[in-house]
C-alpha positions in Angstrom: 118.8 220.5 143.7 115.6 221.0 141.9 114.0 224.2 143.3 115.5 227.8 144.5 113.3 230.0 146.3 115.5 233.3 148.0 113.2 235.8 150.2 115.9 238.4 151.4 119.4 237.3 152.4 118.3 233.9 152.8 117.8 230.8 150.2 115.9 228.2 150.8 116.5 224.8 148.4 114.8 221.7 147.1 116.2 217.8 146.5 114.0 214.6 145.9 114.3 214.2 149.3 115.5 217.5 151.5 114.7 220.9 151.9 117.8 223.2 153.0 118.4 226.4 153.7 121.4 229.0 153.9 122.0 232.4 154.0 123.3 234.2 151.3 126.8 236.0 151.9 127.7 239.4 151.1 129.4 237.9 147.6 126.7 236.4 146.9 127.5 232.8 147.7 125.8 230.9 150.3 126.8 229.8 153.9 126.3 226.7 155.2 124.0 224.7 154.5 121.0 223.4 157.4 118.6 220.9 157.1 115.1 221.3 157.5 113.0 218.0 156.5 114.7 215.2 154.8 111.3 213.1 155.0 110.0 214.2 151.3 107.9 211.1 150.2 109.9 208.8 147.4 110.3 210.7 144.0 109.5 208.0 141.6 108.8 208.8 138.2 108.5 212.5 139.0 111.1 214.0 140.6 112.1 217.1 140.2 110.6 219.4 143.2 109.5 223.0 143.5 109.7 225.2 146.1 108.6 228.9 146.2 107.7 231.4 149.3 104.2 232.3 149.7 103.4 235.9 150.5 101.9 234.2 153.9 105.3 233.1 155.1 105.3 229.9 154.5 107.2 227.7 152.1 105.1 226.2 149.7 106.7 222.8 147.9 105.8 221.0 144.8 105.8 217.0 145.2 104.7 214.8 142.1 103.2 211.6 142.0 105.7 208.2 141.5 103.6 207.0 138.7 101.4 207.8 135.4 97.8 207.0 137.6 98.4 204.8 140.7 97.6 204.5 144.4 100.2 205.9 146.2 101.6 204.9 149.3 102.3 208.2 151.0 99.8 210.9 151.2 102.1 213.8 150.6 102.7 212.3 146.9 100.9 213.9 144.1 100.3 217.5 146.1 101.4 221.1 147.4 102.9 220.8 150.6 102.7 224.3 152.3 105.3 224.5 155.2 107.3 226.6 158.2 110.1 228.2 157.1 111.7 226.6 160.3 110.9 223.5 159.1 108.9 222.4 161.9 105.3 222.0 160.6 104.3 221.0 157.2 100.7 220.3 156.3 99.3 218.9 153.0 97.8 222.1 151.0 96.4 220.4 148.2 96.1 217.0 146.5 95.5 215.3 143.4 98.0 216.7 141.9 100.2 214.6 139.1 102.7 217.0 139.0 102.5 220.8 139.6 106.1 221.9 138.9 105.5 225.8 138.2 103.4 228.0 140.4 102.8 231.5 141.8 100.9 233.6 143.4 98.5 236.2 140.8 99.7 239.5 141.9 96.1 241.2 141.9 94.5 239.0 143.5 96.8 237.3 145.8 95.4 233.3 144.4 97.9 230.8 144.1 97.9 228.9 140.8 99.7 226.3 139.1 100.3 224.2 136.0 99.5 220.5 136.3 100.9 218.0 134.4 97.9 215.5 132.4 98.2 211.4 132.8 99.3 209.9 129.7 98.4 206.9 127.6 94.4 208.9 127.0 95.4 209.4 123.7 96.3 212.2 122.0 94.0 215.0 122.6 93.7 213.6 126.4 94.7 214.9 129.3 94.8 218.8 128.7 97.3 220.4 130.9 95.7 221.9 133.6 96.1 225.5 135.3 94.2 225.3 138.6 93.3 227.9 141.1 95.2 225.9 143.9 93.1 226.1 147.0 93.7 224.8 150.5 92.2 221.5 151.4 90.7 220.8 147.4 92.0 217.9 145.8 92.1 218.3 142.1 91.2 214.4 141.3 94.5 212.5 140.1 94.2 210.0 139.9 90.5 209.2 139.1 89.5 212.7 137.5 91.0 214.7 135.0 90.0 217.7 133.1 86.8 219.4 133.2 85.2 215.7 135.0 86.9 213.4 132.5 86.6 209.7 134.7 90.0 207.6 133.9 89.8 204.3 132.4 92.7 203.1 133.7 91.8 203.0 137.6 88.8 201.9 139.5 87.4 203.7 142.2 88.2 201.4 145.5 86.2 199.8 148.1 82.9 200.7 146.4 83.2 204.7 145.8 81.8 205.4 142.5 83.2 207.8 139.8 80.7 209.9 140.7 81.8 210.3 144.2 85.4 211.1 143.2 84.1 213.7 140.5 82.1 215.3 143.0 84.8 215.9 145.6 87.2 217.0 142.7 88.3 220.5 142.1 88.3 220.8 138.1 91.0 223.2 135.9 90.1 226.7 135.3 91.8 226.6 132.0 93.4 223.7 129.9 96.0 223.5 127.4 97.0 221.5 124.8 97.6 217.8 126.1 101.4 216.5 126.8 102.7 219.7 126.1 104.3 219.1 129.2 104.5 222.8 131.7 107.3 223.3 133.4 107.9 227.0 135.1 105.0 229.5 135.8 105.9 232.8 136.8 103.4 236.0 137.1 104.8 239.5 135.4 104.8 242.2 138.0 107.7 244.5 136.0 108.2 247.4 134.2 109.4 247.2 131.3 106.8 244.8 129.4 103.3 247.0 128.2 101.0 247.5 131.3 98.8 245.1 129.5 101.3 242.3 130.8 100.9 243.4 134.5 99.1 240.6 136.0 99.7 237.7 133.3 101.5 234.6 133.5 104.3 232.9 131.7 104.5 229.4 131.3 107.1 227.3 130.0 106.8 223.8 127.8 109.0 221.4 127.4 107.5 219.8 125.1 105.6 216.1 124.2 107.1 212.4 124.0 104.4 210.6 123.2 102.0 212.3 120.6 101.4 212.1 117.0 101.9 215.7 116.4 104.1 217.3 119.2 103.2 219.8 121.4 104.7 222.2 123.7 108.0 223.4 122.8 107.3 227.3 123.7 106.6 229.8 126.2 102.9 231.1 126.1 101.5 233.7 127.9 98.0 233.5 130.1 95.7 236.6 130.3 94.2 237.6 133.3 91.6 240.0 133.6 91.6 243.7 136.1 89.8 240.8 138.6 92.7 238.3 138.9 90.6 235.6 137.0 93.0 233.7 134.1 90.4 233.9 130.9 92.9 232.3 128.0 96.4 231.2 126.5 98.2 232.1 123.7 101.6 232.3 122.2 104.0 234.4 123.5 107.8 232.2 121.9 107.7 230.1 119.5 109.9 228.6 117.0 111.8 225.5 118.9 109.8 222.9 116.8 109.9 222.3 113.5 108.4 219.9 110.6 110.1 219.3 107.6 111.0 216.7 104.6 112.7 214.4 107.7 109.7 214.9 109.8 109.0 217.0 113.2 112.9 218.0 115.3 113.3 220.5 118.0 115.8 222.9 118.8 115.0 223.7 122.0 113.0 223.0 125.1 111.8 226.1 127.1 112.0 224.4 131.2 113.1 227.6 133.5 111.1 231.0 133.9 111.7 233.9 135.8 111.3 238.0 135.6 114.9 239.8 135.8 114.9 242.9 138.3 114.9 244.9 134.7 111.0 243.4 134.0 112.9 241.4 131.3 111.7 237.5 131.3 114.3 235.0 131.2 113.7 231.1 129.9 116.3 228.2 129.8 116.4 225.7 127.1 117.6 222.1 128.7 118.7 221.2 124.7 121.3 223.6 124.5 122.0 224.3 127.8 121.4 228.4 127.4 119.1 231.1 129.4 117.5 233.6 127.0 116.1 236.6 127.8 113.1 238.2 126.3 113.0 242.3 126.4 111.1 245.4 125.7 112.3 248.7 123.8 109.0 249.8 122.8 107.3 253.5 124.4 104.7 252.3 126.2 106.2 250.4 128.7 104.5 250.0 132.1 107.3 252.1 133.9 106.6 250.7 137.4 106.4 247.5 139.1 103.0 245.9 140.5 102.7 245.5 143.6 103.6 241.9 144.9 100.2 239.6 145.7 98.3 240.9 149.2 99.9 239.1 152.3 97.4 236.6 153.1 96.1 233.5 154.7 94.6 230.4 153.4 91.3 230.4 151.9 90.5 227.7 154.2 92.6 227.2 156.5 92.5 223.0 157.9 92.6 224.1 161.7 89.1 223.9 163.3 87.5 227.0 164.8 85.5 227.5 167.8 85.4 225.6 171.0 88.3 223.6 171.1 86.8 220.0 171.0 83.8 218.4 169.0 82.1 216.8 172.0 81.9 220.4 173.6 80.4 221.9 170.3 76.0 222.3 169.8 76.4 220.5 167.2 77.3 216.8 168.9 74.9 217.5 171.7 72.0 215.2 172.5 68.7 215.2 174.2 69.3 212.1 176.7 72.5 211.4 179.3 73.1 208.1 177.1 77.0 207.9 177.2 79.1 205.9 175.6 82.1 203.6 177.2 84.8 203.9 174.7 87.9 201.4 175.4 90.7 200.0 173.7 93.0 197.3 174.1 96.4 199.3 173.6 95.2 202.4 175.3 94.4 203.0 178.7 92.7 206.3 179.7 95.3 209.1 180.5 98.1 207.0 180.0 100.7 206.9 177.2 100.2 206.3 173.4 101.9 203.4 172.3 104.9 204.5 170.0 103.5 202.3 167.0 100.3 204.2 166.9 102.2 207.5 166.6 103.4 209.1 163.3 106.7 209.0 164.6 106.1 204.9 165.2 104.1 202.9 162.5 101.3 205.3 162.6 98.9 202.5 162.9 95.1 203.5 164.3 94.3 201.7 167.6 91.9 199.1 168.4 88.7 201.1 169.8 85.7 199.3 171.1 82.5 200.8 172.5 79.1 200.0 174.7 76.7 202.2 176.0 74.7 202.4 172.3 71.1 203.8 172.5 67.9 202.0 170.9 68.1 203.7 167.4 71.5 204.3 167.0 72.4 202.7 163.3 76.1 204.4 163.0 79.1 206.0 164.3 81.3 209.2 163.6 85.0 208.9 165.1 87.2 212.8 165.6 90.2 212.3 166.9 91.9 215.6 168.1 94.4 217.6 170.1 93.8 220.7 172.2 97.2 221.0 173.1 98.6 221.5 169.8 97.1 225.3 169.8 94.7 226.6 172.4 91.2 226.6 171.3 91.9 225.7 167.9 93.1 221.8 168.5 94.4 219.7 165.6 92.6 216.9 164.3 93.8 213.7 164.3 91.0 211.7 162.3 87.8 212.1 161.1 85.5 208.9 160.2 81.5 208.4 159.8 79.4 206.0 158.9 80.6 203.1 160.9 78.0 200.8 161.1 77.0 201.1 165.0 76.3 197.3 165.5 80.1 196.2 165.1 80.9 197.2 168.9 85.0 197.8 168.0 87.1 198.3 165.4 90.3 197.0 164.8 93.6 197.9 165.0 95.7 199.5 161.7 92.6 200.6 159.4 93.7 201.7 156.0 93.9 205.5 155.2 91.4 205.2 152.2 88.8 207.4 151.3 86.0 204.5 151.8 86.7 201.1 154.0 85.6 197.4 152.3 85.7 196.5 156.1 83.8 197.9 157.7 82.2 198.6 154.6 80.9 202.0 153.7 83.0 203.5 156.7 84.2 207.1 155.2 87.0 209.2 156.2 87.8 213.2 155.8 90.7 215.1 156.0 93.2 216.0 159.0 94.7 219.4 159.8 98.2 217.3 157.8 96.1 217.5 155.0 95.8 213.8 154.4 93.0 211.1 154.4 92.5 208.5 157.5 94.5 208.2 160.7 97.3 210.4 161.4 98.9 209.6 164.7 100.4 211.8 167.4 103.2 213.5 166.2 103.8 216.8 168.8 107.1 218.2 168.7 110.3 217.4 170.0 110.6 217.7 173.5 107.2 218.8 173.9 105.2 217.9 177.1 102.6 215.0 177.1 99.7 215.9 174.4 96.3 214.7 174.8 94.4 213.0 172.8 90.8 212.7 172.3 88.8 209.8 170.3 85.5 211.0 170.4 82.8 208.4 169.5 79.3 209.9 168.7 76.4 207.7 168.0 73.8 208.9 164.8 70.5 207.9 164.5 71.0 207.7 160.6 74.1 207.4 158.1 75.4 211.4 156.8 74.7 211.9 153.2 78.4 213.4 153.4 81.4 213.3 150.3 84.2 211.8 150.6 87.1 213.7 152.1 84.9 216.2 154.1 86.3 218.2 157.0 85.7 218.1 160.4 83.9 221.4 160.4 81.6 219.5 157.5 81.0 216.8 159.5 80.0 218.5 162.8 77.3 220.1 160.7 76.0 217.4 159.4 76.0 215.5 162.6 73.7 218.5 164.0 70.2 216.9 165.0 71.6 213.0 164.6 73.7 212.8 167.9 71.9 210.2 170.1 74.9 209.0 172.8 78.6 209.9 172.7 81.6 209.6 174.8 85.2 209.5 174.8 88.9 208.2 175.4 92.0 210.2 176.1 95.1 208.9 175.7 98.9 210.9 175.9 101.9 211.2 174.5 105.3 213.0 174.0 108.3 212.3 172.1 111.6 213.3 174.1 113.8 213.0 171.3 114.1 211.6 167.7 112.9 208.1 166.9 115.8 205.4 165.9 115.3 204.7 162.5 116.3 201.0 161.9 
């Protein structure tokens, strides 16, 4: 188990690859244990996981990436998953994300944020570790960007896509730290027995380097925030665990565990010597009362689509002429099943579409793909593509989930309610009756000057005005019971 997370008389725990939860029995042990995922993406190099309640209800999980700066295979690597406490739902909440073991929600003003762990092998002044402002539906650009728009030597952009274009869909720190110090645990100080003055501030925990000249790390520093929320610098808070001498630099401890004690003290472990300390208070002026936990909130931008409840029904996809396109495929046939291998419970493989009908002018495309019967009026979305050149007439089947396409080159795609890049098939619940499914195809009258990653809501605005012909294809499906795995 790697992360412990209790919200009244129940605990909810992490592995590499499970979350579980249990209650917690009147002597304080726990009950049995239940199972709610066991689908966590392949640890890899980093595996320890996080896990932590958010003052919306959900359960927010750390998941690092399986490499220094790679490609990774599953989209969930490298990011914040945010999910039910039931287990049922789990969406991506942010990305580009090496490794964000610590974070917590700022108890003024309610912002989650989090301690991200810097590539190696830049050298060693390079990568700072990062505290971000974790938002919903940013990606913070591992592994491409790093910093305050540092561009990685080690990768090249794929299929085209430019540095530029990642550093302009990136979400950059809002304060660094020394590089490879390595953070571990952040927690936010809401008790009373620290000065007042500590209300509001973070601790953070470093384990300390393995690969610089001059360690770094090995401490617990404290981050100021101001009366606003807003984090403005570090500084030491326990030092004292490294040391240089005749023999050169040794440690004597490495700081890894944070938390606040129900007495405002702060308590650290050290994963050298196997102890928890604990850090008190006995001056005068201490704050007396706790602060208030952070406002119960939503999202700041929340993946789920507002307004009418499908694109082709929305002003903005509307066009001046009754041109209509014949959408088709050759695995789908209208109002009839889904075939299992283009579902995310199959092989989650996009199907082959095809269309006719185009307009004179019409140069490109824009694909959504979405479900009205997820949630009424507010369907989820299922894929979001542009600039398919219009002249192609189909694609094929199992497109990769990247960013930018080589073929059909310059094709872009933007983010699903999941969270992810690319296709993500049907995947209603459990027993649920038949969901439908909706490729809309809308013909442009000129490519969309639109970043990589964008939303649907994004796109639908920046269709407005370039909608010549569209039409659609509706396809079901329903999954009676768990898939075989083989």
């Amino acid at each position: 188990m790697h992360g412990i997370a209790i919200t009244g008389r129940t605990v909810y725990l992490v592995a590499q690859k499970d979350v579980l939860k249990a209650p917690i029995l009147g002597d304080g042990s726990f009950g049995p244990l239940e199972l709610l995922a066991g689908d966590l993406p392949d640890a890899g190099q980093h595996s320890a996981r996080s896990i932590a309640m958010g003052p919306d209800g959900m359960l927010y999980l750390g998941v690092g990436s399986t490499c220094n700066a790679c490609t990774e295979t599953s989209p969930e690597s490298a990011s914040v998953l945010r999910m039910s406490s039931d287990g049922k739902s789990r969406t991506i909440y942010a990305s580009g994300l090496r490794h964000t073991i610590g974070f917590d929600w700022q108890p003024r003003s309610g912002a989650l944020y989090g301690m991200d762990h810097g590539v190696d092998w830049l050298g060693d002044e390079q990568q700072p570790e990062e505290l971000n402002r974790i938002e919903m539906g940013k990606s913070y650009g591992w592994p491409y960007i790093y910093g305050m728009g540092g561009e990685n030597p080690q990768d090249d952009p794929p299929n085209d896509l430019t540095m530029a274009d990642l550093n302009q869909a990136a979400t950059g720190p809002v304060l660094g730290y020394t590089a490879h110090a390595a953070p571990m645990q952040l927690a936010f100080y809401r008790g009373a027995m620290f000065p007042r003055a500590f209300q509001g501030d973070a601790f953070v925990t470093f384990r300390g380097s393995w690969n610089r000249a001059l360690p770094s790390g090995y401490e617990v520093a404290r981050v100021r925030f101001d009366m606003s929320g807003n984090p403005t610098k570090f500084e030491p808070f326990v030092r004292g665990f490294f040391q240089t001498g005749s023999n050169g630099p040794s440690q004597s401890g490495r700081p890894v565990g944070l938390a606040v004690a129900r007495d405002g003290a702060l308590l650290f472990t050290d994963d050298i010597n196997g102890v928890i300390y604990r850090v008190s208070y006995a001056g005068s002026d201490h704050a007396g009362t706790m602060l208030a936990p952070p406002p119960r909130r939503t999202p700041e931008m929340e993946m789920r689509p507002k307004g009418t409840a499908l694109a082709i029904a929305r002003d903005e996809t509307r066009t001046r002429t009754t041109a209509t396109l014949a959408v088709t495929s050759s695995s789908i046939m209208a109002n009839r099943s889904i075939a299992l291998r283009q579902s995310a419970y199959g092989e989650d493989q996009s199907p082959a579409l095809t269309w006719s009908g185009l307009p004179a002018g019409a140069t490109h495309l824009a694909i959504l793909m979405e479900d009205p019967d997820a949630q009424a009026g507010n369907p989820f979305v299922h894929w979001v593509a542009w600039n398919v050149p219009a002249n192609l007439g189909g694609l094929p089947e199992g497109l990769p989930k990247d960013l930018q396409l080589a073929d059909p080159k310059g094709m872009r795609q933007g983010r699903t309610t999941r969270g992810s890049t690319g296709y993500y098939g049907p995947r209603p619940p459990i027993g649920d009756p038949p969901h439908h499914y909706h490729f809309q195809i809308f013909a442009l009258s000129a490519p969309l000057d639109l970043q990589i990653g964008a939303t649907r809501e994004q796109l639908l605005a920046a269709m407005a005005g370039k909608v010549v012909a569209r039409g659609e294809l509706v396809g079901t499906y329903a999954q009676a019971s768990p898939p075989v795995k083989r």
